[in-house]
Backbone as CSV, one residue per row, in Angstrom:
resi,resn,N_x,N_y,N_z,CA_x,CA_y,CA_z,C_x,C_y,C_z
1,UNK,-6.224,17.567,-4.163,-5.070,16.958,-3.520,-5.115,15.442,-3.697
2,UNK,-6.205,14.878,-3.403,-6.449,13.610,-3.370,-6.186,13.061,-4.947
3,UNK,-6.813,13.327,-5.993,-6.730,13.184,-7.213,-5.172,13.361,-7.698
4,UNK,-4.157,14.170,-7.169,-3.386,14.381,-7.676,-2.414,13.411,-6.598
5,UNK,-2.245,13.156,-5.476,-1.956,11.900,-4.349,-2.139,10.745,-5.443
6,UNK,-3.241,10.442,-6.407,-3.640,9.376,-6.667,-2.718,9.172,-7.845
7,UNK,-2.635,10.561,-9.042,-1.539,10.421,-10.437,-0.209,10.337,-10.295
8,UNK,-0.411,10.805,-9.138,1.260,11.010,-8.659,1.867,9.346,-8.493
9,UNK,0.897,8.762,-7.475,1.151,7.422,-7.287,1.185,6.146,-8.509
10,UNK,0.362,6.510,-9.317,0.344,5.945,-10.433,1.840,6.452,-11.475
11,UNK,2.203,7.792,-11.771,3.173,7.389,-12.331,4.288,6.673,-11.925
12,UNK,4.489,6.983,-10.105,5.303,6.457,-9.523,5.474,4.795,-9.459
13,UNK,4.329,4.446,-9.567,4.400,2.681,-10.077,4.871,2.811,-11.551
14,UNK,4.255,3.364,-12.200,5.012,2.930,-13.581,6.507,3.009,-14.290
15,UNK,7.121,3.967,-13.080,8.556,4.366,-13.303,9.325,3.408,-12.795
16,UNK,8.673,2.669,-11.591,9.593,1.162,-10.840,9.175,0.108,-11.795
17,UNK,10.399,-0.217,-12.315,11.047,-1.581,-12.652,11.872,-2.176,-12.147
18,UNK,11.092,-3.313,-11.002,12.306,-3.682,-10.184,13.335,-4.682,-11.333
19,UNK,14.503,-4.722,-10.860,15.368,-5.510,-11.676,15.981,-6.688,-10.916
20,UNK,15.716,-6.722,-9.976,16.459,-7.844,-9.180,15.177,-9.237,-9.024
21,UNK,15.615,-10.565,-9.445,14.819,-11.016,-9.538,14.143,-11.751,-7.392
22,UNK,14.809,-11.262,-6.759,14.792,-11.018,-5.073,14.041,-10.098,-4.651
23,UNK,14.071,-8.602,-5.355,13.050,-7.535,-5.268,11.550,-8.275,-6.016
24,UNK,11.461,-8.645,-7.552,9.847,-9.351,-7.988,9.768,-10.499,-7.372
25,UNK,10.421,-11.391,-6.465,9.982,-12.252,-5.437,9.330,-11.423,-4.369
26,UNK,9.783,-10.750,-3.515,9.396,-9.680,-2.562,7.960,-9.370,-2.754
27,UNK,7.991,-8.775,-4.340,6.897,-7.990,-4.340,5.667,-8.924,-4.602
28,UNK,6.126,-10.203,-5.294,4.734,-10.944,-5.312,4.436,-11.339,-3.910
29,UNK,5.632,-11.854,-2.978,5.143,-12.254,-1.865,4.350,-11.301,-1.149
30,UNK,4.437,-9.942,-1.211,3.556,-9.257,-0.467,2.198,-8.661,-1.172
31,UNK,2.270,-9.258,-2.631,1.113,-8.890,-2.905,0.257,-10.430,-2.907
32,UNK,0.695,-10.923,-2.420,-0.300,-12.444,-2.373,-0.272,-12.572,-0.725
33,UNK,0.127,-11.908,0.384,-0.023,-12.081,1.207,-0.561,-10.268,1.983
34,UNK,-1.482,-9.624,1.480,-1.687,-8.316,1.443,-2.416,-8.141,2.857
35,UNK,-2.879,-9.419,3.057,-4.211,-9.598,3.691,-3.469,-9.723,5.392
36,UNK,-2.159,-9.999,5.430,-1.874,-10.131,6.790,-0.701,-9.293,7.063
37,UNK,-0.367,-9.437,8.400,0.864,-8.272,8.590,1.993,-9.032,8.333
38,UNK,2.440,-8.372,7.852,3.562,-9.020,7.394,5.099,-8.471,7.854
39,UNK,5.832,-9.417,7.701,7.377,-8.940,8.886,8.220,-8.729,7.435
40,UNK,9.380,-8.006,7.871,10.296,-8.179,7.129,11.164,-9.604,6.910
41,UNK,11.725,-10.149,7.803,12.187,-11.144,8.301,11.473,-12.327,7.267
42,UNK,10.212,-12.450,7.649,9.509,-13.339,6.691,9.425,-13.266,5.333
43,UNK,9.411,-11.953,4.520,9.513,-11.784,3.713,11.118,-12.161,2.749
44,UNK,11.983,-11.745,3.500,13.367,-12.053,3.080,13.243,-13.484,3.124
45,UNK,12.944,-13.934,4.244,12.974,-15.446,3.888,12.243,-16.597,3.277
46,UNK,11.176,-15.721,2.524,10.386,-16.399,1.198,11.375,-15.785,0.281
47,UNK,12.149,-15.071,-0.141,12.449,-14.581,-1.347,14.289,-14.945,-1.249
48,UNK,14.697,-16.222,-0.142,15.918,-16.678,0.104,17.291,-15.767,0.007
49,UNK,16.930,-14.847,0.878,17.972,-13.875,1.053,18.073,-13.123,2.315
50,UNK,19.006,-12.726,2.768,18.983,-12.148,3.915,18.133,-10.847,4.062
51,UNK,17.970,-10.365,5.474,17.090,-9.202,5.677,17.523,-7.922,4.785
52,UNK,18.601,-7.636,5.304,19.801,-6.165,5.524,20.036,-6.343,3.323
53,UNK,20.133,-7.242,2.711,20.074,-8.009,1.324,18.935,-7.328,0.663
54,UNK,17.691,-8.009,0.989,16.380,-7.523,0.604,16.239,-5.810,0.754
55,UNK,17.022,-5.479,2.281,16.713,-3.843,2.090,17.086,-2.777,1.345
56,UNK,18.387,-3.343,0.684,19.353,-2.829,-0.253,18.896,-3.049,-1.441
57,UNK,18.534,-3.663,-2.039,17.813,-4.380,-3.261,16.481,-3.560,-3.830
58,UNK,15.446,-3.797,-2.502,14.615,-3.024,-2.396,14.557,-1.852,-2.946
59,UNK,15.536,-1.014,-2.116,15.655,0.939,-2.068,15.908,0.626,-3.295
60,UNK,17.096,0.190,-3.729,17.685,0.896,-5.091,16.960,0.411,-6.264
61,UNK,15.887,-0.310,-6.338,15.647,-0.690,-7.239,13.888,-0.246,-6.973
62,UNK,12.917,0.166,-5.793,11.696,0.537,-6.063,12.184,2.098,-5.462
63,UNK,12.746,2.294,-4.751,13.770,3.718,-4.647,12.162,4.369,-3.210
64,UNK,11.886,3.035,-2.207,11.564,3.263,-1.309,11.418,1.867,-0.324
65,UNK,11.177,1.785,0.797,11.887,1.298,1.861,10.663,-0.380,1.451
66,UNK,11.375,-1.477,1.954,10.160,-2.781,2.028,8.787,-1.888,2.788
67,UNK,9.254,-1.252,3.771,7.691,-1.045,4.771,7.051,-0.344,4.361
68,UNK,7.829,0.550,3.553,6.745,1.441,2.693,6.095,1.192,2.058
69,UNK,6.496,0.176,1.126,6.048,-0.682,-0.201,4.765,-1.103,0.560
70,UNK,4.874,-1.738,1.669,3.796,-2.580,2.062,2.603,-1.953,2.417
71,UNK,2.578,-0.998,3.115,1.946,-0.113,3.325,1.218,0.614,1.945
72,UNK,1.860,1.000,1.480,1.353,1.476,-0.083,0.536,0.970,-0.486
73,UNK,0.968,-0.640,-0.403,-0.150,-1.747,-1.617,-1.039,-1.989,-0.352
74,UNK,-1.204,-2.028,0.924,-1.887,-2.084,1.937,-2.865,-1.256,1.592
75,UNK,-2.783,0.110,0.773,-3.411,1.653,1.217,-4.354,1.144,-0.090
76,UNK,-3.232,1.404,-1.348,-4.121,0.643,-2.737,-5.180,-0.034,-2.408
77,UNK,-5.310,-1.379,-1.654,-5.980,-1.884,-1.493,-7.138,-2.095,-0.519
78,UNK,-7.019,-1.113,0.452,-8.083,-0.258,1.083,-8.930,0.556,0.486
79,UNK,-7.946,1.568,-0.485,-8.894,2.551,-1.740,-9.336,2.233,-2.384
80,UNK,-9.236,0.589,-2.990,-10.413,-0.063,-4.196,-11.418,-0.562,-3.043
81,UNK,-11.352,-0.708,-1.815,-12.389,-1.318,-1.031,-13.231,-0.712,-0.147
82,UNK,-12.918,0.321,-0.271,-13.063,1.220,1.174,-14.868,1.247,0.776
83,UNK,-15.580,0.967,-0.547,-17.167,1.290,-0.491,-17.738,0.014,0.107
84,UNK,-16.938,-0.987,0.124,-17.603,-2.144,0.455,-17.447,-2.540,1.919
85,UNK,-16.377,-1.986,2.528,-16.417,-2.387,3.989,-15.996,-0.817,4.665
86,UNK,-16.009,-1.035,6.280,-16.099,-0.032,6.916,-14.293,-0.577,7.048
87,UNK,-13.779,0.932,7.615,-12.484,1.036,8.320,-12.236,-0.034,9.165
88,UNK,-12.896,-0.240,10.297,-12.945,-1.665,10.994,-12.438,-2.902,10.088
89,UNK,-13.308,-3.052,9.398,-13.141,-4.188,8.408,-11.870,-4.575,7.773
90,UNK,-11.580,-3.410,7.226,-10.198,-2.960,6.343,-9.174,-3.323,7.481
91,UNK,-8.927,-2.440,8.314,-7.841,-2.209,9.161,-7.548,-3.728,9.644
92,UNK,-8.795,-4.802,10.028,-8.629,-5.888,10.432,-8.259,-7.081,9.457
93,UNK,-8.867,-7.119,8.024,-8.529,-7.685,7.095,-7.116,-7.533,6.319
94,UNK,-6.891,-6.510,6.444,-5.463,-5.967,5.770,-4.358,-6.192,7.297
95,UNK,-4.373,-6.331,8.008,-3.549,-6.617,9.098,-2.774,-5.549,10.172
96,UNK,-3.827,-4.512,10.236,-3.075,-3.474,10.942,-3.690,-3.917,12.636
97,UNK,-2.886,-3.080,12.950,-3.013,-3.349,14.737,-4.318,-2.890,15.423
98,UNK,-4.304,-1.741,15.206,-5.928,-0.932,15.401,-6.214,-0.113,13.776
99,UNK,-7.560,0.316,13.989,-8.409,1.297,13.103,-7.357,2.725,13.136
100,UNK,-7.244,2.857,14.506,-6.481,4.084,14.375,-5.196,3.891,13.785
101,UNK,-4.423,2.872,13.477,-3.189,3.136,13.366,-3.408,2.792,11.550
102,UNK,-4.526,2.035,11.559,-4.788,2.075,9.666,-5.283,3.119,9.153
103,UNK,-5.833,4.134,10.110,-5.957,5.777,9.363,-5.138,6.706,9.454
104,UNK,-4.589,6.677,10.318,-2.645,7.388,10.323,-1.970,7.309,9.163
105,UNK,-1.949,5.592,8.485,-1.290,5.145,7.892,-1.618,5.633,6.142
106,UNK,-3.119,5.867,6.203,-4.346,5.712,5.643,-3.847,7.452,4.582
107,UNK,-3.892,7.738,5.941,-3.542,9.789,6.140,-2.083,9.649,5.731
108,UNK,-1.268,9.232,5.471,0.128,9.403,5.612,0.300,8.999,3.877
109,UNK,-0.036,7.954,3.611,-0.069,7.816,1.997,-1.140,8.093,0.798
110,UNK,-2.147,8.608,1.480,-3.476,8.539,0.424,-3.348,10.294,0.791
111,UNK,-2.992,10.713,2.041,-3.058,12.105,2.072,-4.562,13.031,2.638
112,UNK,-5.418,12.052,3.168,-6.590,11.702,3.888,-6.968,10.919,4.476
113,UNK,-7.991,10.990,5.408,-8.315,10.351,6.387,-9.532,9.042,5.159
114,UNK,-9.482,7.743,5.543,-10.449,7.052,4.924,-11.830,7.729,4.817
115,UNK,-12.410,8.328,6.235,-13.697,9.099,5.873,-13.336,10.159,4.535
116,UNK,-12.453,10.967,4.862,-12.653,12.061,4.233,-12.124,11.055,2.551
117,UNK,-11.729,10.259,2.286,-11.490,9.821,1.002,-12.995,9.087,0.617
118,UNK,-13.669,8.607,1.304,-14.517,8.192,1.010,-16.045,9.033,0.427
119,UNK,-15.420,10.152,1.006,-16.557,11.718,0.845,-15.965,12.495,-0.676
120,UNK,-14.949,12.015,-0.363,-14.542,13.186,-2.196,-14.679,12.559,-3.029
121,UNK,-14.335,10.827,-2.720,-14.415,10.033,-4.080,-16.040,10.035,-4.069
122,UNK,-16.885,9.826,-3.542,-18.389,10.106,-3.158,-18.991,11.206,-4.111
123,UNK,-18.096,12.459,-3.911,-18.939,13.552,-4.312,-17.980,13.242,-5.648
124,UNK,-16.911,13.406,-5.894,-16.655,13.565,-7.783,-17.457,12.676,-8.052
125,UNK,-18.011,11.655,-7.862,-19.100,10.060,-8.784,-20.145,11.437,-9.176
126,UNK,-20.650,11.452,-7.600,-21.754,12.379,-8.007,-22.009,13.601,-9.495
127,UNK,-20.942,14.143,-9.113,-20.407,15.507,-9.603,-20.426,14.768,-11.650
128,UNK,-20.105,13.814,-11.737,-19.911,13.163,-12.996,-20.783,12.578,-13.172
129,UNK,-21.947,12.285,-12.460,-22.553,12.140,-13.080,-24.149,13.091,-13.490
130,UNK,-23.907,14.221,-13.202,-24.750,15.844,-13.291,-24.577,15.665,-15.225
């Protein structure tokens, strides 16, 4: 499941080409600011456009919502890190409210709990290297 959560997500980045040059403002702003929580509001207004603007832009062109997006590259970037720090760490560095609400979140797009992602990606290393 997890492995296939993971190709799935990958083609799904490679099929978005945002086209609006308001949507690749957006998206750099939230990938250079990954590390904190981030509002909508703020975001529209680094990328000089209105909120309700950015949300329309957004959908039709990554063909899912700003909060999702954020969350996503939030999750991405928990799953390249997750060997080096604990959930604590993550949840606080990446800008979520509690631990629990960054494994909900965690569970909702990766399709597992951080432990349990941290145990399969664990055992396939293993498993590859037999």
């Amino acid at each position: 499941v997890l492995l296939l959560s993971i190709e799935i997500t990958q083609s799904f980045q490679d099929l978005l080409e945002p086209k609006h040059p308001a949507v690749l403002s957006a998206i750099q702003y939230i990938q250079e600011n990954l590390k904190k929580k981030l509002s909508l509001d703020e975001i529209a207004n680094a990328c000089f456009t209105s909120k309700r603007h950015l949300m329309n832009l957004f959908k039709r062109d990554m063909h899912v919502t700003v909060n999702d997006y954020i969350n996503i590259a939030k999750i991405n970037c928990a799953m390249d890190n997750i060997y080096n720090h604990s959930s604590t760490e993550l949840s606080e560095s990446l800008g979520f409210s509690s631990v629990q609400y960054f494994s909900t979140i965690f569970k909702k797009y990766a399709g597992v709990t951080p432990r349990q992602f941290k145990t399969l990606q664990f055992s396939e290393e293993s498993s590859e290297l037999k």
